[in-house]
C-alpha positions in Angstrom: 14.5 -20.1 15.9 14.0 -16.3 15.5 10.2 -16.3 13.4 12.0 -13.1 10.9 15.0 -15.6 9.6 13.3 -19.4 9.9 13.9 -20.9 6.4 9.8 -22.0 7.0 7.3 -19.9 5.8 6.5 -16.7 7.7 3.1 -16.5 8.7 3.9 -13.3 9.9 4.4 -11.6 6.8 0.8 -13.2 5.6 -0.6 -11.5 8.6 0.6 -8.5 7.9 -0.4 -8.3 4.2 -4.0 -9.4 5.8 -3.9 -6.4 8.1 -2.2 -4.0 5.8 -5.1 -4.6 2.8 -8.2 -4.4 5.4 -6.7 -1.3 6.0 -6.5 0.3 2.4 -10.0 -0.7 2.4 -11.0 0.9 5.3 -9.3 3.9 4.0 -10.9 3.8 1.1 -14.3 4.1 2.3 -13.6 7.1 5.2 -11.7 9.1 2.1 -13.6 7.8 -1.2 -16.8 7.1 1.0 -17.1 11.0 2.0 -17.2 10.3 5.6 -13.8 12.4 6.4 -15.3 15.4 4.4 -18.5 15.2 5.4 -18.4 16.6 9.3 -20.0 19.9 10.1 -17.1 20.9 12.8 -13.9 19.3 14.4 -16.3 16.9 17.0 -15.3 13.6 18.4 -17.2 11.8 15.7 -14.3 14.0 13.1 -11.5 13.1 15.6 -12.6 9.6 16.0 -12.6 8.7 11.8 -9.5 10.7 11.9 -8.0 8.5 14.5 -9.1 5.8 12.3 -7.5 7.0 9.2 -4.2 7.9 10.7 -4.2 4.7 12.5 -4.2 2.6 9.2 -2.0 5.3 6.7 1.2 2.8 7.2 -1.1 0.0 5.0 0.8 0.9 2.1 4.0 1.2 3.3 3.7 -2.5 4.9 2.8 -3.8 1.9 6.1 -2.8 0.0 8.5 -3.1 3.2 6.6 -6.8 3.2 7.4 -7.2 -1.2 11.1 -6.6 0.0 10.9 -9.2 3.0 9.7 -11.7 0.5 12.0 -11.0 -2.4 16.0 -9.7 -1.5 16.8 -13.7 -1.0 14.4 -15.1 -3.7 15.5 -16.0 -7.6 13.6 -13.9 -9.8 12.0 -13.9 -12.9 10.2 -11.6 -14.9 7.3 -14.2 -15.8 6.2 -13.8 -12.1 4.5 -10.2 -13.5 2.7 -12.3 -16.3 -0.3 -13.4 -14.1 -0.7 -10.8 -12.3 -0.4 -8.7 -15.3 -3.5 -10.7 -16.4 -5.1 -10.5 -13.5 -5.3 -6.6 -13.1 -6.3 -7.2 -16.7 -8.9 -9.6 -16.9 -10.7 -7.1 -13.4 -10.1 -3.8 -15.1 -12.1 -4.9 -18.6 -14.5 -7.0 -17.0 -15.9 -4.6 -13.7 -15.8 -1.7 -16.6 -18.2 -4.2 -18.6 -20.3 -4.8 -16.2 -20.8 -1.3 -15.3 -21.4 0.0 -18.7 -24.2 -2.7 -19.0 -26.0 -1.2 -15.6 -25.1 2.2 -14.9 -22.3 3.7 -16.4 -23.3 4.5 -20.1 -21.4 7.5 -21.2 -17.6 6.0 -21.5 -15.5 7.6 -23.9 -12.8 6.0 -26.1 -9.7 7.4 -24.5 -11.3 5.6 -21.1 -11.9 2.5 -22.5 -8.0 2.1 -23.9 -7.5 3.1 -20.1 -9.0 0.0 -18.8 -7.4 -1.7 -21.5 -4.1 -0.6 -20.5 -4.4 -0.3 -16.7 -0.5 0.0 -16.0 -0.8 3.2 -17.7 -3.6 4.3 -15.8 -4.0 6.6 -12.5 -6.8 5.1 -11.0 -4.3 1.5 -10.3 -0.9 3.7 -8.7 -0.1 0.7 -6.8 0.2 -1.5 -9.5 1.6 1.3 -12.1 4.4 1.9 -9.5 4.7 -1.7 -8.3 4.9 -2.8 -12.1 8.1 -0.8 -12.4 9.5 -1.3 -9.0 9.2 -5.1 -10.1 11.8 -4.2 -13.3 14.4 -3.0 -10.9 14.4 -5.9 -8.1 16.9 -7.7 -9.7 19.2 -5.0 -9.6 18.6 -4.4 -6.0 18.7 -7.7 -4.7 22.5 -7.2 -6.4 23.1 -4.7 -4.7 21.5 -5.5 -1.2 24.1 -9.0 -1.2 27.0 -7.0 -2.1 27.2 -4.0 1.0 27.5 -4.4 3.9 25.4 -4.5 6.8 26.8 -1.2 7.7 26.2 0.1 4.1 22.8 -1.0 4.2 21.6 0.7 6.9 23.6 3.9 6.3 21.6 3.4 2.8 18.7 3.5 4.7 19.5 6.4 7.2 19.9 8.5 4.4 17.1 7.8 2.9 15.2 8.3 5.8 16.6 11.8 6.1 16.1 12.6 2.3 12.5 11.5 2.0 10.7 11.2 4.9 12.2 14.0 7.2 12.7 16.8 4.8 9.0 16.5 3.9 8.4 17.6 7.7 10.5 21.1 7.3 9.6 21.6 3.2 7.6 24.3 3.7 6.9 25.5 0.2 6.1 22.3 -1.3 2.6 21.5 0.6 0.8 19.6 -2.5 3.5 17.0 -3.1 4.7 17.2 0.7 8.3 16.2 -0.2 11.4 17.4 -1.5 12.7 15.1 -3.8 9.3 14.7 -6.2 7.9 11.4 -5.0 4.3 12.8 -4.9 3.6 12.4 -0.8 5.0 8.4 -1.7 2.3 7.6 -4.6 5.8 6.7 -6.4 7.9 3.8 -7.6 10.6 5.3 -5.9 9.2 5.6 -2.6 8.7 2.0 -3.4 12.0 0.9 -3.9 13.0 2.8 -0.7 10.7 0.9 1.3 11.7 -2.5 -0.5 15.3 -2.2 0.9 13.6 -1.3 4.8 11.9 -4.5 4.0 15.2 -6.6 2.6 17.6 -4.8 5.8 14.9 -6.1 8.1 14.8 -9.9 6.6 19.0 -10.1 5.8 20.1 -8.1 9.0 17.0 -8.7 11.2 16.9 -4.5 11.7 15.0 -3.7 14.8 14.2 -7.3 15.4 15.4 -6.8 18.5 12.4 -5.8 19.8 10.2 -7.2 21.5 6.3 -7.6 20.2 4.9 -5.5 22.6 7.3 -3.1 22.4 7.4 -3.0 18.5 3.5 -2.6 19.3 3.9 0.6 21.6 6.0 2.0 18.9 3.1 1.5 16.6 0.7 3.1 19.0 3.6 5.8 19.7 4.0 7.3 16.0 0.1 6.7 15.5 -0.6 9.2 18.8 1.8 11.2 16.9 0.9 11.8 14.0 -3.1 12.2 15.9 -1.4 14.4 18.0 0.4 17.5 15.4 -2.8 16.8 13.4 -4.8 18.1 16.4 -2.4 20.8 17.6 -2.2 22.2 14.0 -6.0 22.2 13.5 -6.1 24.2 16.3 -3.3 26.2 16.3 -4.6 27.2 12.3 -8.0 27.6 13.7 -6.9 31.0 16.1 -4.8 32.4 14.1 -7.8 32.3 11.5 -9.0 35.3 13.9 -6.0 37.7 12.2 -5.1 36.2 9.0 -6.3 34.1 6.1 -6.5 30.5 6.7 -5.2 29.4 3.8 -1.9 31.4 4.6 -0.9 29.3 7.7 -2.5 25.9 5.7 -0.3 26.5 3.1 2.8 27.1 5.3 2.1 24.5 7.5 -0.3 22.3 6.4 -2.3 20.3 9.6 -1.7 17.4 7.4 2.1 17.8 7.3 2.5 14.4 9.1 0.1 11.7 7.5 1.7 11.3 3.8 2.9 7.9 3.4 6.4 9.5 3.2 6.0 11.2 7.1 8.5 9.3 9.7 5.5 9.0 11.6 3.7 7.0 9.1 6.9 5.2 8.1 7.5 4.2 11.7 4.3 3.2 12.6 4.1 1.0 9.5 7.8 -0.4 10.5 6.9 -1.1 14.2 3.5 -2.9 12.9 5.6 -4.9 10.6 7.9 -6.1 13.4 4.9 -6.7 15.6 3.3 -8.9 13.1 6.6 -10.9 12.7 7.5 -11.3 16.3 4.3 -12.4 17.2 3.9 -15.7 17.3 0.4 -17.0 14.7 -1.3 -19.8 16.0 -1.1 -22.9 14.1 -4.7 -23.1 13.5 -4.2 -19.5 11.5 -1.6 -21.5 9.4 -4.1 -22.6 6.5 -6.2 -19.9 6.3 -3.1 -17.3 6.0 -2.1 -19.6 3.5 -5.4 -19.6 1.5 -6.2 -16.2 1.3 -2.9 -14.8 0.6 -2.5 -15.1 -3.3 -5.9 -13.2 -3.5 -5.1 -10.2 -1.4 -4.0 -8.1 -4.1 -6.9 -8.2 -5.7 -8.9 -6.9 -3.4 -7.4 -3.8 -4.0 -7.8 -4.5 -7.4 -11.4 -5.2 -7.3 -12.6 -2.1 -5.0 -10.0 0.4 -6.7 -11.7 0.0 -10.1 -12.9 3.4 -10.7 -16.5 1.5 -11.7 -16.4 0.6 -8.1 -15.3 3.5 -6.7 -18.1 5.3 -8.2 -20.6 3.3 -6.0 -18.5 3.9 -2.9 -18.4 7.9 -3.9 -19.8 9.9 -1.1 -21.8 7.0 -0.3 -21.2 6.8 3.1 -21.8 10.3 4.2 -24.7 9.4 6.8 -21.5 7.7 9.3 -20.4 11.4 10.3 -23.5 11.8 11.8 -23.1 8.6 14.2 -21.7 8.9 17.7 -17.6 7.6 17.3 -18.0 4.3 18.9 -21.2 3.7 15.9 -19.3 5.3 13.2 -15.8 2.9 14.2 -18.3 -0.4 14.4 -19.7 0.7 10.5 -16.5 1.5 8.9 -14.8 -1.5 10.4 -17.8 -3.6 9.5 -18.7 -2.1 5.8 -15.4 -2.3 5.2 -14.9 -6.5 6.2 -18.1 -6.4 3.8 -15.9 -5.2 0.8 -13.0 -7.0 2.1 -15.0 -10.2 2.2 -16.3 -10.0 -0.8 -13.4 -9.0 -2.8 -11.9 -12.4 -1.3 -14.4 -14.6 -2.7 -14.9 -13.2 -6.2 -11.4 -13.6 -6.8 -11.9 -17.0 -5.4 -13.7 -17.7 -8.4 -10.9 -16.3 -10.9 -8.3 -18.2 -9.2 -10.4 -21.2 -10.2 -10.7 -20.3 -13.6 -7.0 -19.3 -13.8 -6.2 -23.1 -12.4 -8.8 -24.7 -14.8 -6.9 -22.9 -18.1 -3.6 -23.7 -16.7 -2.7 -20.2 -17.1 0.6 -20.3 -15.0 1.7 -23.4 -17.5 0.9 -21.2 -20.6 2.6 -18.6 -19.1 5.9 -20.6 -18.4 5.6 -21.4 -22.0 5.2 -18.7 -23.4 8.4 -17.0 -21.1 10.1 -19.8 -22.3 9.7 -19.4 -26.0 10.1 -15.6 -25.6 13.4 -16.0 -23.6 14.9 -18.3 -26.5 14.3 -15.5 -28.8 15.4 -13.1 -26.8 18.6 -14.8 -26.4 18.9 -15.0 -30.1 18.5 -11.2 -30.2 21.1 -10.3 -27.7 23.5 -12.8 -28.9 23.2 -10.8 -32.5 23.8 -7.4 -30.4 26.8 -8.6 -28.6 28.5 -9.8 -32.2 27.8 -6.1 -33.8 
């Protein structure tokens, strides 16, 4: 049976969310870390992190196409937000504890109700956007069962077109690099988009006709790419520099034009990866591990994203533009399993504690009591 529609569970899709979350680490640490900024000319050490970077852009994207794989045939229920809800909590209040108690003393007041209220925070987008994306699933999944299979991907043409393309020839838009006001994909939106690219490619097994290696070409395709107009537009900018400002051609044309998260390029790459990781058979003995590790991958963004820790990783890792590329690849690839690593096993311990306090009983509980009175409410309403 075809891996992307086996009733089983797809060991795919935990591969990819694996691969997709070492990547937003390793991004992390070449933006955050300073090594990307940090090069004293365009050498093959600045090439070679860029390669890097652009190579691992689509983590994102993967990570909400997968939220829509998993969800356009599943029942829902808004209690599923309640732990994780708690969880972003419980890391945002306790890392900003810790910190004040070592190194960061001079918090003010509007801060600390930040951490208290991290959906309403920048420094967690992902869980901000994801948090409203979550409200709306529902009302997808409604609509993804009722069109057709032609609908859905006409749905998903013109979306294509709207977002993604038009970034490429919006010209006079270069901060938020799109059209429509999705802020370059840091967006709920964007989200949703990707969520039913995710559902067309579980319920109609889009571009599953692929085969692995040539869903992994495609990858390697949009990644050379998007390397490729990078390079070209460095360059190009750099002789015309000669005659006329800079800024004047950055601003018109922007060398990063292609590595938003909305960019076709990026979108494709993370789409081929995607069907890659779910044509590709995982070995059985991967079975238990994917299994283990996947209800703590979250929060390892969670963990490393918390502007406490992203204050240690701030320019800290300016000394890798120095190395030769094939030094600099083996650090951030190895730092970054570091943080990867141990994001894993502290939330190891607060999945512990969660199981020990029954928390997903209380919660059941609790949604169950709230949802009696909620019915009580709407029954009033629908008398008036």
């Amino acid at each position: 049976m075809n891996q992307s529609i086996s009733s089983e569970r797809n060991y795919g899709i935990d591969l990819l969310k694996v691969i997709s979350m070492f990547f937003v680490v390793n991004l992390h640490l070449l933006g955050l870390g300073g090594i990307l900024t940090s090069f004293p000319g365009d050498n093959a050490s600045f090439w070679t992190a860029w390669l890097l970077e652009i190579a691992m852009l689509c983590a994102v994207n993967c990570f909400a196409m997968a939220t829509g794989y998993l969800m356009a045939d599943r029942s829902f229920r808004y209690r599923k937000m309640v732990p994780m809800w708690l969880t972003v909590q419980l890391y945002s209040v306790l890392i900003m504890m810790i910190s004040y108690q070592f190194y960061l003393k001079d918090i003010s007041y509007l801060a600390w109700l930040s951490y208290l209220l991290p959906v309403t925070a920048p420094y967690y987008w992902y869980f901000t956007a994801y948090f409203g994306l979550f409200f709306f699933i529902p009302f997808a999944n409604i609509l993804i069962a009722s069109i057709s299979r032609k609908q859905h991907f006409i749905l998903l043409f013109t979306g294509f077109l709207l977002f993604s393309v038009s970034g490429i020839v919006n010209f006079g838009n270069l901060n938020n690099k799109d059209s429509f006001n999705l802020s370059g994909g840091y967006s709920m939106w964007w989200l949703l988009y990707l969520y039913f690219v995710g559902a067309g490619i579980k319920k109609y097994n889009f571009f599953m006709s692929l085969h692995r290696l040539q869903a992994l070409a495609g990858y390697g395709c949009m990644v050379g790419l998007t390397f490729l107009s990078k390079f070209l537009i460095h360059r190009i900018l750099a002789q015309y520099d000669r005659f006329l400002p800079y800024s004047y051609y950055l601003s018109v044309y922007g060398e990063d034009r292609f590595t938003p998260y909305l960019s076709p390029t990026i979108l494709l790459s993370g789409l081929f990866l995607m069907v890659f990781c779910l044509k590709t058979p995982v070995p059985r003995w991967l079975h238990r591990p994917l299994k283990w590790i996947s209800p703590m991958l979250f929060q390892v963004y969670v963990i490393h994203a918390h502007p406490s820790v992203c204050a240690v990783i701030y320019n800290g890792f300016t000394a890798f533009s120095t190395y030769s590329p094939i030094v600099l690849t083996a650090c951030v690839l190895a730092v970054s399993l570091g943080i990867f690593i141990g994001c894993i096993c502290i939330d190891w311990f607060r999945l512990q504690l969660f199981r020990l306090l029954r928390i997903e009983k209380l919660v059941d509980c609790a949604a169950d009591w709230f949802n009696a009175k909620a019915r009580c409410v709407f029954t009033v309403f629908e008398k008036i």
